[in-house]
C-alpha positions in Angstrom: 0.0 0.0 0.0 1.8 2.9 -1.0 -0.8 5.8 -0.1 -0.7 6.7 3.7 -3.8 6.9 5.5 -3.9 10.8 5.8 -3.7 10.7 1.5 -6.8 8.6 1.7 -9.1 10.1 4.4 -9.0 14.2 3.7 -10.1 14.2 0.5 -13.4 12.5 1.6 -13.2 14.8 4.8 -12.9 17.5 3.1 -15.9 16.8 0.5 -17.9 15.8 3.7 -16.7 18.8 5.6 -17.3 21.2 2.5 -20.7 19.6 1.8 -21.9 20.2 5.3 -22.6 16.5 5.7 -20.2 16.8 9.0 -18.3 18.7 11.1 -15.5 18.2 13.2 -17.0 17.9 16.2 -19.1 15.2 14.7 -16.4 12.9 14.1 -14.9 11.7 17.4 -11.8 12.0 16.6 -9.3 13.6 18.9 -7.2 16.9 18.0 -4.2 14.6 18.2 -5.0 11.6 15.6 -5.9 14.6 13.6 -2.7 16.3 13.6 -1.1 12.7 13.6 -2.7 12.4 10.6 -2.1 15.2 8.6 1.5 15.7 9.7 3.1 11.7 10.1 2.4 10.1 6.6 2.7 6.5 8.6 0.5 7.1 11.1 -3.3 5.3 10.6 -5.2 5.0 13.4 -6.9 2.3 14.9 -9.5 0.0 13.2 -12.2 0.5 16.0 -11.6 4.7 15.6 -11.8 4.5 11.6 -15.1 1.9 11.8 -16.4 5.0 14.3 -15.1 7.6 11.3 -16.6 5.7 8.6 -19.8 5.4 10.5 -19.7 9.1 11.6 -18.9 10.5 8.1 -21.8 8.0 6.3 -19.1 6.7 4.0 -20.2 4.4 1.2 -18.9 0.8 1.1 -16.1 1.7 -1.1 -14.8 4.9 1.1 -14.9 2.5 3.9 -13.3 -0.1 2.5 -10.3 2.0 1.6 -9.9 3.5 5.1 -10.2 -0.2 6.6 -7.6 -1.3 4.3 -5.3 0.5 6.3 -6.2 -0.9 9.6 -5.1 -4.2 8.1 -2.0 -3.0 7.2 
């Protein structure tokens, strides 16, 4: 898998986030995955916190599916 997690997960956050579907807040994800995420490319957070993202964001079984893969390793 040569795309990190963060490369994967903001530009669906950021179409979510744009669209108004969700907000921050919403996603139950703490201020320090988020800056894990967006600054340490090999950091992917837990499988149990990205089932709670996909759920939270409404993703589609395809959006999920990529996220999960990552959880997987």
């Amino acid at each position: 898998m040569e795309r990190s997690f963060g490369a994967v997960f903001f530009p669906i956050y950021d179409r979510k986030m744009v669209s108004g579907e969700i907000t921050f807040g919403q996603l139950g994800l703490s201020k320090e995955d988020f800056t894990r995420i967006c600054t340490e490319k090999d950091f992917v957070p837990d499988q149990k916190t990205i089932e709670k993202l996909c759920e939270k964001m409404g993703l589609a079984d395809d959006e999920a599916a990529r996220l999960l893969e990552f959880a997987q390793g």
